[in-house]
MIMI-215554 format. One record per residue (C-alpha): residue number from 0; residue in one letter; chain; y, x negated, z. Coordinates in pm, whole numbers, plus 32768, in hexadecimal, padded with zeros to 4 digits. Example, Ala and Ser with C-alpha at 12.3 -4.5 7.8 and 13.67 -1.06 7.14 Angstrom:
BEGIN
pos, code, unit, py, px, pz
0, A, A, 7E3E, 7B32, 830C;
1, S, A, 7F96, 7AA9, 82CA;
# end
This chain:
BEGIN
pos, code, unit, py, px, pz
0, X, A, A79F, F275, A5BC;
1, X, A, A65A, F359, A58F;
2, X, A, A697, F49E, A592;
3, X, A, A585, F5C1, A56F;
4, X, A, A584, F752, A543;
5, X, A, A492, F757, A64E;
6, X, A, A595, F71A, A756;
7, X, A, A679, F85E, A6A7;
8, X, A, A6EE, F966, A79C;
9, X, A, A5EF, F8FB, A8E1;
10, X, A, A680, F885, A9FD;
11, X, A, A631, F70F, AAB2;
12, X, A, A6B5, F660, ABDB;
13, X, A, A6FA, F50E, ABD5;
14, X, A, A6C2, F442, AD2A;
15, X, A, A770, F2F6, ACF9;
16, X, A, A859, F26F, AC12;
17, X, A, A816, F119, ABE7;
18, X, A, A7D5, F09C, AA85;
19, X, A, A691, F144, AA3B;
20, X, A, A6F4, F293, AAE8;
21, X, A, A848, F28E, AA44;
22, X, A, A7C9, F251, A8B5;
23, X, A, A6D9, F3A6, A93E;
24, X, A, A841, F472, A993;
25, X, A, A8B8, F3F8, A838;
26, X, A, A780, F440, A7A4;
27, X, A, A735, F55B, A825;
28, X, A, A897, F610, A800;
29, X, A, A8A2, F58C, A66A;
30, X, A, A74D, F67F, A654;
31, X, A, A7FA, F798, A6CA;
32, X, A, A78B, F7A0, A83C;
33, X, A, A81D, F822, A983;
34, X, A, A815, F6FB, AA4D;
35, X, A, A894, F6C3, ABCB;
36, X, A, A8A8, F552, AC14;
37, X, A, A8B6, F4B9, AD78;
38, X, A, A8E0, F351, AE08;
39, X, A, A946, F2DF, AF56;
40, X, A, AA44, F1E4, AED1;
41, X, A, ABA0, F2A4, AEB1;
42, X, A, ABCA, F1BA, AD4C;
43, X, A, AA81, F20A, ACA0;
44, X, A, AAEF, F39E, ACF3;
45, X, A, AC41, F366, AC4A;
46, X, A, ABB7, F2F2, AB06;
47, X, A, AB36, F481, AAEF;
48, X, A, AC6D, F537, AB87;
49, X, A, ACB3, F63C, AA89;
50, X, A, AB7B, F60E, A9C6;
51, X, A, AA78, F6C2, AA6C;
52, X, A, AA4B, F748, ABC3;
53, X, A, AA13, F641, ACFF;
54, X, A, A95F, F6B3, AE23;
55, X, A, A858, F611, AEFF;
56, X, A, A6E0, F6C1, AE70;
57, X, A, A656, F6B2, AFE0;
58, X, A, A773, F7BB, B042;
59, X, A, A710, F87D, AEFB;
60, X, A, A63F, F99F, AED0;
61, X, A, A574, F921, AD99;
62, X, A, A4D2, FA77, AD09;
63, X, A, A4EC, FA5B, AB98;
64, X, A, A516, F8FF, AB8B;
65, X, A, A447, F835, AA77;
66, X, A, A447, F6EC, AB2D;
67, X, A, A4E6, F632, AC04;
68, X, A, A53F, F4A4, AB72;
69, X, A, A524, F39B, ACAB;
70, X, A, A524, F22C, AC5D;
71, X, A, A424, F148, AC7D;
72, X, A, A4A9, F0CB, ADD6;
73, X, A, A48C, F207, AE8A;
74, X, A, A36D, F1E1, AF68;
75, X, A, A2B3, F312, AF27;
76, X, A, A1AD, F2F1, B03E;
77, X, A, A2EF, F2E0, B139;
78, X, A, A3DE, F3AF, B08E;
79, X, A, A40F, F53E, B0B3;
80, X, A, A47C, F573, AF5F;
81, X, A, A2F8, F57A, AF1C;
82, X, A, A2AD, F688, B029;
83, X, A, A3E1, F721, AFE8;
84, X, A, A3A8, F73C, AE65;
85, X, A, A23E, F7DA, AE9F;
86, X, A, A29F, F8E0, AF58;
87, X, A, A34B, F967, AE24;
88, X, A, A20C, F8E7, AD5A;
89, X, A, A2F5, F806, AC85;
90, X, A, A28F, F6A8, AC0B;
91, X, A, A321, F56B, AC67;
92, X, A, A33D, F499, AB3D;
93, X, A, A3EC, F375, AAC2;
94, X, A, A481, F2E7, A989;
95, X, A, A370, F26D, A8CB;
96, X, A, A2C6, F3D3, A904;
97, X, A, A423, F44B, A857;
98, X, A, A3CB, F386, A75D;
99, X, A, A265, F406, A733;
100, X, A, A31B, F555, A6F8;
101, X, A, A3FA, F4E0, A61D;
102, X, A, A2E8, F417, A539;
103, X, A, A2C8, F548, A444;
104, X, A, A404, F54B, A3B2;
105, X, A, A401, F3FC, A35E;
106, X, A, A3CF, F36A, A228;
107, X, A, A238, F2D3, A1DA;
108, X, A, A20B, F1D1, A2EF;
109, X, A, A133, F133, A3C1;
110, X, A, A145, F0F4, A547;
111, X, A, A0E1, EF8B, A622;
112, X, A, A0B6, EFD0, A764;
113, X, A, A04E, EE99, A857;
114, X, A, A02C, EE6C, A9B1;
115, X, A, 9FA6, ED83, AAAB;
116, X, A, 9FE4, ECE2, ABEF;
117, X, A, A03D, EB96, AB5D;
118, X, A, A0C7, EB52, AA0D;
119, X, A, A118, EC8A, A96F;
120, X, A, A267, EC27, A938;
121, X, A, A1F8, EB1B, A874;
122, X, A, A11A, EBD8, A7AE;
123, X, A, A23D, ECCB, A76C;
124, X, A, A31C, EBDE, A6E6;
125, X, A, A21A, EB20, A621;
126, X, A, A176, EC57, A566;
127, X, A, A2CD, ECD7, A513;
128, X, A, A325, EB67, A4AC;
129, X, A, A20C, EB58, A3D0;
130, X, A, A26D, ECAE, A33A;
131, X, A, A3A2, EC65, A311;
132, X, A, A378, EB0B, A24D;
133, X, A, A266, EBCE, A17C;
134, X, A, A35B, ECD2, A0EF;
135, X, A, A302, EDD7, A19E;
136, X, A, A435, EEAB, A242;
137, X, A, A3ED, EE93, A3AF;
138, X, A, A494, EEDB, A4FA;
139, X, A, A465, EE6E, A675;
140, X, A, A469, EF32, A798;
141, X, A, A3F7, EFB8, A8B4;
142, X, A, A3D9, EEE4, A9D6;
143, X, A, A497, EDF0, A910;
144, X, A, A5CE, EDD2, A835;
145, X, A, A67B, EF0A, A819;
146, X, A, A632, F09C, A87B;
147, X, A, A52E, F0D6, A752;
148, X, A, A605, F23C, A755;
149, X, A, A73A, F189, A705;
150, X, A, A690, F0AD, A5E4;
151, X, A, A6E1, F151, A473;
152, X, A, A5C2, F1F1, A3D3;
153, X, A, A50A, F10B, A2E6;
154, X, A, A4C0, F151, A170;
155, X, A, A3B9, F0C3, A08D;
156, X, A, A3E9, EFC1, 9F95;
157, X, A, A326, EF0C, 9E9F;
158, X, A, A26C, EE74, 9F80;
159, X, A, A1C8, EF89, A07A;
160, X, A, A243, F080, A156;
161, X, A, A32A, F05D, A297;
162, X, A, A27A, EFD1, A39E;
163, X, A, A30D, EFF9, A533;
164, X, A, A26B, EEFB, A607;
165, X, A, A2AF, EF77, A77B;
166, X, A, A22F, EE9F, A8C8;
167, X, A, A1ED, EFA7, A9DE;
168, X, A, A1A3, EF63, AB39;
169, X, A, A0D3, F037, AC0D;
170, X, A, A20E, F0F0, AC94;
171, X, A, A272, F171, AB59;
172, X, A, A105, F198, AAFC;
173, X, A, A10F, F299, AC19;
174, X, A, A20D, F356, AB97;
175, X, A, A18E, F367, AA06;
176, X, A, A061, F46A, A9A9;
177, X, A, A08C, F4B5, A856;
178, X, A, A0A4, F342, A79C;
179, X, A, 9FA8, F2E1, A6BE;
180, X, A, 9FE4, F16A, A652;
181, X, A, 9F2B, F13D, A4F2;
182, X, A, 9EC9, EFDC, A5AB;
183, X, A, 9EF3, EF7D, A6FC;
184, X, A, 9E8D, EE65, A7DC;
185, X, A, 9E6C, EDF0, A942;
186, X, A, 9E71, ECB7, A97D;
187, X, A, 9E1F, EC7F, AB0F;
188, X, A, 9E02, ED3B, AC53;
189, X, A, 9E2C, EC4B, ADA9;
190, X, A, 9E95, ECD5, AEBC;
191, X, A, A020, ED64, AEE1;
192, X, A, A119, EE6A, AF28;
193, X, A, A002, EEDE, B02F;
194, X, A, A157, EF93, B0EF;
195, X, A, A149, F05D, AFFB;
196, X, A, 9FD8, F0D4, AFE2;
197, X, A, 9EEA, F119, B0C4;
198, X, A, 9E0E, EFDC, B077;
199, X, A, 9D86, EECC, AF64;
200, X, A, 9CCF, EFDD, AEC7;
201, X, A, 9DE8, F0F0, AE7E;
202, X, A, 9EB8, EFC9, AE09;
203, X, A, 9DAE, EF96, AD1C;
204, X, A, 9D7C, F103, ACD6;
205, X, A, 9EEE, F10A, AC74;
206, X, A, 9EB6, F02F, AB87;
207, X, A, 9DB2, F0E2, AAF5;
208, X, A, 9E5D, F228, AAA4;
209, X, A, 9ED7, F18F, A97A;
210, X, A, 9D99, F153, A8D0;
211, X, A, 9D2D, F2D0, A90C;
212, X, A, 9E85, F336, A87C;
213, X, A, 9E1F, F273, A734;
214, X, A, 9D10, F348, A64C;
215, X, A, 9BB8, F2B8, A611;
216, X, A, 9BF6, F228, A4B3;
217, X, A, 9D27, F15D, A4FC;
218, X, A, 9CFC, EFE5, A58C;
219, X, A, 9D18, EF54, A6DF;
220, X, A, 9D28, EDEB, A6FA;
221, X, A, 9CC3, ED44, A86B;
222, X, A, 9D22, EBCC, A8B5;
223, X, A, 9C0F, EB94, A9B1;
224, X, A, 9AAB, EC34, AA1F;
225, X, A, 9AFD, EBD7, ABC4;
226, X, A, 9B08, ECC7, AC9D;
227, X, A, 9BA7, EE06, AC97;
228, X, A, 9C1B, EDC3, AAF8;
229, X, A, 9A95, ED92, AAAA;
230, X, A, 9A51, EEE1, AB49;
231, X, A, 9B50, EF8D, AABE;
232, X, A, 9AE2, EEF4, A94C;
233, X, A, 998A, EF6C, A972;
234, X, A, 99B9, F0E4, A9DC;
235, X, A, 9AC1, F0B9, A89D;
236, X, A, 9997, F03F, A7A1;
237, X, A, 98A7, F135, A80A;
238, X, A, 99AC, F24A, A7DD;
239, X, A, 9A3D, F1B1, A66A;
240, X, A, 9922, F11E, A5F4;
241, X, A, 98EA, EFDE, A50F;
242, X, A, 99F1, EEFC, A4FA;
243, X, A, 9B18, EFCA, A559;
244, X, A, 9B16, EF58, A6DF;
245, X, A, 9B10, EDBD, A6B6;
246, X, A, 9B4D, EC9A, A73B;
247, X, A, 9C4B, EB9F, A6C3;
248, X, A, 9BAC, EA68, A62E;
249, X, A, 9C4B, E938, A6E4;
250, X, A, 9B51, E838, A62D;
251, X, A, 9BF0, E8AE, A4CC;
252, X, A, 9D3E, E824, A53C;
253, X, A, 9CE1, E6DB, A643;
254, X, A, 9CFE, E5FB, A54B;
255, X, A, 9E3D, E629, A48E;
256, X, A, 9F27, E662, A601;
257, X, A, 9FAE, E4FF, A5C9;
258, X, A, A08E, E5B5, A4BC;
259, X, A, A129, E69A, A598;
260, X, A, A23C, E5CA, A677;
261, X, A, A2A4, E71D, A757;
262, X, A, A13D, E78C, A788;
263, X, A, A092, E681, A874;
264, X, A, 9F77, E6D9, A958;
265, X, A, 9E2D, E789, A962;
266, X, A, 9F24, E8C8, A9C8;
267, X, A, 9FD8, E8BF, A86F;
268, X, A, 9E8D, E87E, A7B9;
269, X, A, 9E46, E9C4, A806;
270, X, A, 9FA0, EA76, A7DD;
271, X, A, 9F73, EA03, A677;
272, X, A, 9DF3, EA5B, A647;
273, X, A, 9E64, EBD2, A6CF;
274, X, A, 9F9D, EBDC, A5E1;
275, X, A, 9EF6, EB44, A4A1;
276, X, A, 9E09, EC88, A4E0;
277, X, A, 9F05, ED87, A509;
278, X, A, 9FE5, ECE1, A3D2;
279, X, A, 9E76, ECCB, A2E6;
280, X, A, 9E27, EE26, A347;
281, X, A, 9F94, EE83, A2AA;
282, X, A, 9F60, EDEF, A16F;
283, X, A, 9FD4, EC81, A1DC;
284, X, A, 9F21, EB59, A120;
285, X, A, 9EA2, EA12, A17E;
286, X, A, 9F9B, E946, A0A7;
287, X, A, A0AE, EA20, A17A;
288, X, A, A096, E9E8, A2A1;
289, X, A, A021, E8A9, A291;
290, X, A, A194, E854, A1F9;
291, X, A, A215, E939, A330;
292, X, A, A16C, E89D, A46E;
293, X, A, A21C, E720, A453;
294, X, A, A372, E7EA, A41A;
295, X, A, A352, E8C1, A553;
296, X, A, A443, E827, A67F;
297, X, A, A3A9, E8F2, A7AB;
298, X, A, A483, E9C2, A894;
299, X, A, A548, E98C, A9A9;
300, X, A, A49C, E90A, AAE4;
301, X, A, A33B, E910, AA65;
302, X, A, A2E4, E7AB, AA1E;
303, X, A, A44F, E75E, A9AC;
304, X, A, A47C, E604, A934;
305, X, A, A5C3, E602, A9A5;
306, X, A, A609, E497, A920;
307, X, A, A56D, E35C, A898;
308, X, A, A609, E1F3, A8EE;
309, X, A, A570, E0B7, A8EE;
310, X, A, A40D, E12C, A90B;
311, X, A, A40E, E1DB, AA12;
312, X, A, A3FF, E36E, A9EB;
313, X, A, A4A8, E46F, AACD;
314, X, A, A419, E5CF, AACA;
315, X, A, A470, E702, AB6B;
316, X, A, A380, E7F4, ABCE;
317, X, A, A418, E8DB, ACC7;
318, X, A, A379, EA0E, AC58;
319, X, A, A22D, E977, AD10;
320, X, A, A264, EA25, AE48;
321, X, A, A0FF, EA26, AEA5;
322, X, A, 9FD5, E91C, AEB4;
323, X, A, 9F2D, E9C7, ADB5;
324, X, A, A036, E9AC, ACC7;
325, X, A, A096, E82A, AD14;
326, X, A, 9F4E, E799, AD07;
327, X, A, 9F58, E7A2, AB75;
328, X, A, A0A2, E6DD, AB65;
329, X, A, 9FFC, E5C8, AC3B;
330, X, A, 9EBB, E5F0, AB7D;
331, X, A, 9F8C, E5B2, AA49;
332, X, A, 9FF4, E44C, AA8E;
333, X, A, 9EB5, E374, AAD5;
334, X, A, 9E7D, E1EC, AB24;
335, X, A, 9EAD, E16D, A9B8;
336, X, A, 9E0B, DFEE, A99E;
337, X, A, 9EF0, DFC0, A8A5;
338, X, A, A02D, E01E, A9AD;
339, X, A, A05A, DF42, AAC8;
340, X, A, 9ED4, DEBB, AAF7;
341, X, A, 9E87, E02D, AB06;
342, X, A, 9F19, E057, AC38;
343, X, A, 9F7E, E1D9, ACEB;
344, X, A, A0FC, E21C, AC4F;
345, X, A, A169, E354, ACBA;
346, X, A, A2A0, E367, ADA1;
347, X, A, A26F, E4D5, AE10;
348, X, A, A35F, E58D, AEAF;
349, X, A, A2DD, E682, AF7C;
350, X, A, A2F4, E7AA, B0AC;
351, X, A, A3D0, E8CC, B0E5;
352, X, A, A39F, E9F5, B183;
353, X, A, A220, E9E3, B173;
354, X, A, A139, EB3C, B115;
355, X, A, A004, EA5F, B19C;
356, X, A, 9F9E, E989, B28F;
357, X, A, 9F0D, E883, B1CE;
358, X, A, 9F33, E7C3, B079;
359, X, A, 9E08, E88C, AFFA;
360, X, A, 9DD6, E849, AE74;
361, X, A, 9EAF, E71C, AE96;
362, X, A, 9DD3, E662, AF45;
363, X, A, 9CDD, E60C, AE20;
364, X, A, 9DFE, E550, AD8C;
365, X, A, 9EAA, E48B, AEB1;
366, X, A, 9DF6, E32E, AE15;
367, X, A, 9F16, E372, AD02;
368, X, A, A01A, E35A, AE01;
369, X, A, A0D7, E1FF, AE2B;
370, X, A, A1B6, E287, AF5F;
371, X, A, A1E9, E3ED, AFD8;
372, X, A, A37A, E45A, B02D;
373, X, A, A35B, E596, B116;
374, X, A, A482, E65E, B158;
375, X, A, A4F2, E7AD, B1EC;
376, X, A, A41C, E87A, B2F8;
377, X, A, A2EA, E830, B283;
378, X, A, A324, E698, B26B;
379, X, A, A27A, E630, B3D1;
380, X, A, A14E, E715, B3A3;
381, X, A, A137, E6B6, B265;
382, X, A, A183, E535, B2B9;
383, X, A, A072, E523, B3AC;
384, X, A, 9F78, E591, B2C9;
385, X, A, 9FAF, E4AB, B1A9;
386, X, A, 9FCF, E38D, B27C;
387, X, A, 9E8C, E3E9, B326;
388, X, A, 9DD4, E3CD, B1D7;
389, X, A, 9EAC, E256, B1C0;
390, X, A, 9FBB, E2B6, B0EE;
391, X, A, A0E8, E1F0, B107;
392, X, A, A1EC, E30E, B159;
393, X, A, A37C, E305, B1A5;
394, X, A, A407, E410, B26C;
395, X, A, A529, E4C6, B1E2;
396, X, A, A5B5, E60A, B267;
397, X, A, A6A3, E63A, B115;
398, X, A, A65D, E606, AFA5;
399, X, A, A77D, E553, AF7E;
400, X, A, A6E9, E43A, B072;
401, X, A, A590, E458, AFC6;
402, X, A, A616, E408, AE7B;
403, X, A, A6FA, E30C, AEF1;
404, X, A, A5A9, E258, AF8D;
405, X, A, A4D9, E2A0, AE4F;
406, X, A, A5D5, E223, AD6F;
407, X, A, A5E0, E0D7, AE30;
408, X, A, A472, E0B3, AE4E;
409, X, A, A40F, E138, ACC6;
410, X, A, A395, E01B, ABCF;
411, X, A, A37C, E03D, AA43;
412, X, A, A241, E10B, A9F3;
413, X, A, A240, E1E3, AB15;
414, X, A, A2C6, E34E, AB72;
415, X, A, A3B1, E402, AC6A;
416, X, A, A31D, E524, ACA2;
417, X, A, A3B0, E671, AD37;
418, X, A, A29E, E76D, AD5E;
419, X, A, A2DE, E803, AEC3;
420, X, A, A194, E8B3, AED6;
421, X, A, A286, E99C, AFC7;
422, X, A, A396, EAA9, AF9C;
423, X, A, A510, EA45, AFA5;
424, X, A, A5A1, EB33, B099;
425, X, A, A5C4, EA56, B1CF;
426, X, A, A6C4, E997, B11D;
427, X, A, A732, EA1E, AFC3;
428, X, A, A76F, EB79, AF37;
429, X, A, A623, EB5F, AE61;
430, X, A, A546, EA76, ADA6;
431, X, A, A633, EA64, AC71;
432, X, A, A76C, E9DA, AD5E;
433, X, A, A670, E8F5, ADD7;
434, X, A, A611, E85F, AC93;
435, X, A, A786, E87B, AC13;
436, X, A, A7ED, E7AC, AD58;
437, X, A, A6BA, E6A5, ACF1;
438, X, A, A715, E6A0, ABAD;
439, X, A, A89C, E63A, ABFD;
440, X, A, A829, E535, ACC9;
441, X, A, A720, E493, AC0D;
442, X, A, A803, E45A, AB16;
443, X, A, A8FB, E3A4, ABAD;
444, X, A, A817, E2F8, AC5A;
445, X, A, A73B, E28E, AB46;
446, X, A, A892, E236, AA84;
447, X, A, A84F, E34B, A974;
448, X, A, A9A9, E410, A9F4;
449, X, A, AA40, E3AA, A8B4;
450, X, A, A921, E442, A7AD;
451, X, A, A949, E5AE, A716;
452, X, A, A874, E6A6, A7D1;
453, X, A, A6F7, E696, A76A;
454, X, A, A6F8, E529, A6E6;
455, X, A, A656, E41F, A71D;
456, X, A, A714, E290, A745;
457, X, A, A63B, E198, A6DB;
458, X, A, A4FB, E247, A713;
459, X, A, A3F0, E31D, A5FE;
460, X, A, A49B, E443, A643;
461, X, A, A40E, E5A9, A62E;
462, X, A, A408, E5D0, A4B5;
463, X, A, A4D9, E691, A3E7;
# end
């Protein structure tokens, strides 16, 4: 784990002991700190009994405290750990602001810190990927992979310096103020998590923050100039000057995408326009990550080809839980003349528990749609509209019958498509049981049950 004399003899409580907030007890109690820990759930408590004190902060009086460590999930604009905390005039921080603290006893280093509304994940993985094949010791965390305070400290070898790559959301962007990412990038801001801000532009704001942690001379990378990321780019140029504020160059990369089997779309076009940027500004070269992108297999529920049989392609992408975020994966499967006449081959999959109205982005991209499968709360809202712009639609209320309808309706060339443009709660735990269930029944269905995990029968594949 990292560990840091800065943490030596102060005193920090911890406010939830999930996986992030428990690496910060461990951390924080390796570095010599007084720590009380608290979590609602009797089990997460009893992994501390007898290690440091456990008592709820919001009965605590908090003078002399250094900080108190919430996770990401607390809603600070609801919560009164925040009032409660500034009474005593003590900061609520998370993890990754731990690790801010903690970045000057490490050994020489560099920091990636991305974020985004869409694809940051993505980004994550691919930069680190890309690192990683490159030579360069890396590690992942963050908003993904493990606690980056649980990760071992890195050490330079012969071919550049440790590099953490960490994905942050706005909520734990909220709760860091001393990070300053040698590159970082943003990739997107639509609209989301507005229950936890007062509107679009305090989202956006959020997002922000961690381009005025970063100091003038180091880079930030931007995957579009719409909206509130264009606005946000330009007050960053005028404050870093030339070339040190810029925008990722899709153009450079259009042309050699057919190479990359797990990065489809206009979406991923830009994940690896922003990560070639961060990776080139680290020392990468052309010639490596050029041999990295093909052998990059994508993550888990973000435009998952989950298997490959007979032509036709089965992808989940239950991570889309918004329009904005599904409209790439229809965007990235197009009439082909050279498929089926050119006719529309997408089986999409598609509803939920809906955070809009309407289909929104999507709609540019319903002529790509051969038949639409809605299920779950959203499915008759969203049934009417699609077949109101002449879509031929089935009406499903469970994935299980949608797939079972796709799979008997799917011809060679086209795609089944799961991209929900909606959150899973009104029938699954979250978007990853979702995609787990999809992915369980697509291949049984598509008669790939018997292949290893992550290959492909009698299809391309996804490249080694």
């Amino acid at each position: 784990m990292i560990t840091s004399s800065a943490f030596a003899g102060k005193r920090y409580a911890v406010l939830g002991l999930a996986r992030s907030g428990a690496a910060s007890v461990r951390a924080l109690l390796a570095s010599g700190a007084e720590v009380i820990a608290w979590d609602r759930d009797d089990d997460k408590r009893s992994a501390f009994e007898g290690r440091c004190d456990l008592a709820d902060p919001l009965a605590l009086d908090l003078t002399g405290f250094d900080g108190i460590v919430v996770s990401p999930g607390v809603p600070l604009n609801t919560h009164p750990i925040a009032p409660h905390a500034a009474r005593y005039g003590v900061p609520v921080i998370g993890d990754v602001e731990l690790f801010a603290l903690a970045r000057r006893d490490l050994l020489d280093h560099r920091v990636v810190g991305i974020t985004g509304t869409n694809g940051k994940s993505t980004v994550t993985a691919l930069t680190h990927h890309i690192l990683a094949m490159a030579g360069f010791p890396a590690a992942m965390g963050g908003n993904i992979g493990e606690p980056i305070m649980s990760r071992e400290p890195l050490a330079p070898n012969e071919t550049g310096v440790g590099v953490y790559v960490l994905e942050l959301s706005s909520f734990q962007i909220d709760l860091t103020f001393s990070l300053d990412p040698e590159v970082a990038a943003l990739t997107n801001i639509t609209p989301d998590h507005l229950d936890r801000y007062a509107d679009y532009p305090a989202y956006a704001a959020a997002k922000e923050r961690l381009f005025e942690m970063q100091s003038a001379r180091h880079l930030a990378v931007f995957g579009t100039d719409e909206g509130p990321a264009g606005a946000i780019r330009a007050r960053q140029a005028e404050r870093r000057g030339e070339g040190r504020a810029v925008l990722a160059d899709l153009a450079r990369f259009a042309h050699l995408q057919h190479e990359w089997p797990a990065l489809q779309g206009p979406h991923n076009l830009q994940n690896v326009a922003v990560a070639v940027a961060l990776a080139e500004e680290l020392g990468v070269t052309e010639p490596q990550w050029r041999h990295a992108l093909p052998r990059f297999r994508g993550l888990p529920h973000r435009m998952e080809r989950t298997c490959e049989k007979d032509g036709i392609v089965w992808i989940n992408d239950s991570k889309a839980t918004n329009p904005a975020s599904a409209a790439p994966a229809l965007a990235a499967f197009p009439p082909d003349p050279s498929i089926n006449r050119g006719a529309a081959r997408i089986h999409w999959i598609v509803g939920g528990l809906a955070k809009e109205n309407g289909l929104a982005e999507c709609e540019a991209h319903l002529p790509n749609i051969a038949a639409a499968y809605t299920v779950g709360e959203a499915g008759p809202r969203f049934a009417d509209l699609l077949e109101a712009r002449g879509l031929r639609v089935e009406r499903c209320e469970l994935i299980a019958e949608a797939v079972s309808r796709a799979g008997a309706a799917v011809r060679p060339g086209e795609v089944v498509l799961l991209s929900p443009a909606c959150a899973s709660y009104d029938q699954f735990r979250d978007y990853e049981k979702r995609g787990e269930h999809f992915r369980n029944l697509a291949r049984v269905i598509s008669g790939c049950a018997d292949c290893p995990p992550g290959s492909f029968a009698g299809g391309a594949g996804a490249g080694a």
